[in-house]
N, C-alpha and C positions, 0 to 999 in steps of 0.2 A: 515259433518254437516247434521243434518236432512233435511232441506229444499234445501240440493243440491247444497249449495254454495262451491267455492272454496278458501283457503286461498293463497294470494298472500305473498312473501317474498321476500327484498331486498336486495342485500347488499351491499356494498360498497371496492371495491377490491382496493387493493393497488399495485400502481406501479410495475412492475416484472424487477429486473435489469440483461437482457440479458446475461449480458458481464461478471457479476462480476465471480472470478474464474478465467478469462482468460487471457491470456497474454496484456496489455496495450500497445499502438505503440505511438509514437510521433517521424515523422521525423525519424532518424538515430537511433533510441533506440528503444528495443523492452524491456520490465519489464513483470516479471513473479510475480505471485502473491508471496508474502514474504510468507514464512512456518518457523516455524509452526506460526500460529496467532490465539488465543492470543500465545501471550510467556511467560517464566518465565525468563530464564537466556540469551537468546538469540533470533535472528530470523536472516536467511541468505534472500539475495534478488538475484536473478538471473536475468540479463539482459542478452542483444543481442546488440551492437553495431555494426553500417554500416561504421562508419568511428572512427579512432583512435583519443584521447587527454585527456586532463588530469579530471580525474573524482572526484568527491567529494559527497559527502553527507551533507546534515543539517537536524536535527532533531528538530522539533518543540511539543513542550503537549500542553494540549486541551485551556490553555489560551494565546497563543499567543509568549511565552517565547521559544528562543531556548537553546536548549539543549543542544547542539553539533554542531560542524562543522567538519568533518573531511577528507582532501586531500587522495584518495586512491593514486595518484600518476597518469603515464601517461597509457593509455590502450590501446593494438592495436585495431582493429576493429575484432570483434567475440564475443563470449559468457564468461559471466563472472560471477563469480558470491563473493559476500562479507556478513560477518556477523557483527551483530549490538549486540555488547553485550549490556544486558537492566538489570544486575543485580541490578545495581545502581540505576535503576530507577524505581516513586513512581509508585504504580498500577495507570493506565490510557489510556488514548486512544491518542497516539501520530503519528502525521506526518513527512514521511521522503519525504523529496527532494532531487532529484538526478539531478546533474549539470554535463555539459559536456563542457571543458573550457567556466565556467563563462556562461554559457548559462543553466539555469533550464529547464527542460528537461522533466519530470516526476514527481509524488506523488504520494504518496500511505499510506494509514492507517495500524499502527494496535494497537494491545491494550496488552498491560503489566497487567499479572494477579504474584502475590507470594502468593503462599502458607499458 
């Protein structure tokens, strides 16, 4: 500026989320981020458990409705990992929960893209 003035600029940042990418903990579960996300045909989820019993899933879409329920059966304590076929499902952005006898345990996002 002629007269030697300076312009000031603001801006306004948004939130930085740490964590996201990284392995999620709760208690005896350790969750890895689902790959690949988004999906087409499928996505696997990789945990860690500290203590054995019986595991399950439920899948929820973006309005509330579930999807799915499904008994993986009994797991010892270690790494495991399970895949969520999403052929069937509309494009969207859906939540799964992960239980460990009857005890929800974990969530995780991801989103269903076809072609």
């Amino acid at each position: 500026y002629e007269d030697g003035g300076m312009t000031h600029c603001v801006t306004q940042q948004q939130p930085i989320d740490l964590t996201a990418g990284l392995p999620k903990e709760n208690g005896n579960l350790k969750v890895s981020p689902n790959r690949p996300n988004p999906c087409n045909e499928s996505t696997t989820i990789s945990l860690m458990t500290t203590s054995g019993g019986h595991l399950k899933y439920t899948v929820w879409n973006d309005t509330g409705q579930e999807i799915e329920s499904i008994g993986l059966g009994h797991f010892k304590a270690g790494k495991h990992e399970f895949l969520i076929r999403t052929s069937g499902y509309a494009a969207g952005t859906y939540t799964c929960r992960i239980w460990l006898d009857n005890t929800e345990l974990d969530s995780l996002q991801f989103v269903v893209l076809h072609p």
